[in-house]
C-alpha positions in Angstrom: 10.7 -7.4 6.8 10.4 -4.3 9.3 7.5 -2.7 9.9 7.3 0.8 8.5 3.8 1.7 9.2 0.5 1.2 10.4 -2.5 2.8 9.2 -6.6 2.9 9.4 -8.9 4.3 6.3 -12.0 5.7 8.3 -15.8 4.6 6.9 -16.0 8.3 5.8 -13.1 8.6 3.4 -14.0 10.6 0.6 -12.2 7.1 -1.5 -15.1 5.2 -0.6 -18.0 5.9 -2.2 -18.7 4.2 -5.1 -16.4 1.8 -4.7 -18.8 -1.3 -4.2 -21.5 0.4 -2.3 -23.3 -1.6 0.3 -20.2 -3.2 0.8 -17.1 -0.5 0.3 -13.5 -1.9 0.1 -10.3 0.4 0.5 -9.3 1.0 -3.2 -5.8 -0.6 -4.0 -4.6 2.8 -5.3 -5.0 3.8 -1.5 -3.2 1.0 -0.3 0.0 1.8 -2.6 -0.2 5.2 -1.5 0.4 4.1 2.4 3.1 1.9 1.2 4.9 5.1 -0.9 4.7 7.3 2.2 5.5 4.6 4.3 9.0 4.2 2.3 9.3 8.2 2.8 8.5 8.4 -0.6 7.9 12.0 -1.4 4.5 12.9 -3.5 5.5 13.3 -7.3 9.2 12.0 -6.7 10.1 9.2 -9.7 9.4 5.6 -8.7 8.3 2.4 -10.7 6.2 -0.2 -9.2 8.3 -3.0 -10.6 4.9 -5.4 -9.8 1.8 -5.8 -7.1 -0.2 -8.1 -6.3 -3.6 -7.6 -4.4 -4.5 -10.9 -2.3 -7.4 -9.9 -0.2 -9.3 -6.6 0.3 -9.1 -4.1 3.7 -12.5 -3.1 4.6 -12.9 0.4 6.1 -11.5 0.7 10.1 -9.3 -2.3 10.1 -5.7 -1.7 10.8 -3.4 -2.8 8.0 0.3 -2.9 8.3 3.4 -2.3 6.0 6.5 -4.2 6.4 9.2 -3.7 3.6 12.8 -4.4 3.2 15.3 -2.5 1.1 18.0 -4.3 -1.0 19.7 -3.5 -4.7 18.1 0.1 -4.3 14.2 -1.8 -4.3 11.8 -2.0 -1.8 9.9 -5.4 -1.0 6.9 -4.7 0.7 4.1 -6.4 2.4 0.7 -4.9 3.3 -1.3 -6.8 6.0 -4.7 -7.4 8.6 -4.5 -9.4 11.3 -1.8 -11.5 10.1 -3.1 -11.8 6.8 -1.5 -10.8 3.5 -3.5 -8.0 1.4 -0.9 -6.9 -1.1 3.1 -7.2 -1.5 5.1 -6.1 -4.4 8.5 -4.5 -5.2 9.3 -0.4 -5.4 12.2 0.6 -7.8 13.8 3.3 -6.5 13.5 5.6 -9.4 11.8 5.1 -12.9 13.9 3.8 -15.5 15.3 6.9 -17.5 13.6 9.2 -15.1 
């Protein structure tokens, strides 16, 4: 897999809050997110996230990492820390009947 893009959610992230205070994680809907724009996904543009799956959480300042491959018009991608895998799933390229 190549990387596509690397990326940092600052302690003061407006996602944080309430999401386990004392101990905030980045929310997984913020993870995806990288991953679309990291694809050159456009905001709103059709896609299906055929599955995900979250392994580990990223904590606020650590650098994660995407890494995705295209084949059969589907993105596999990886989200990682320090060598450690966070989340990886599979992007369809459109929705089905979209």
């Amino acid at each position: 897999m190549a990387e596509r893009a690397r990326f940092t959610v600052p302690a003061g992230h407006p996602c944080l809050p309430g999401h386990f205070p004392g101990e905030p994680v980045v929310p997984g809907v913020v993870l995806l997110e990288q991953v679309l724009c990291a694809l050159g996904v456009p905001p709103g543009a059709p896609r299906e996230l055929a599955w995900v799956k979250f392994q580990r959480p990223l904590l606020p300042g650590q650098e994660a990492i995407v890494r995705a491959r295209e084949a059969a018009g589907q993105w596999r991608f990886e989200v990682r820390h320090d060598g450690d895998l966070l989340a990886s799933g599979v992007v369809a390229a459109a929705v089905a009947g979209a």
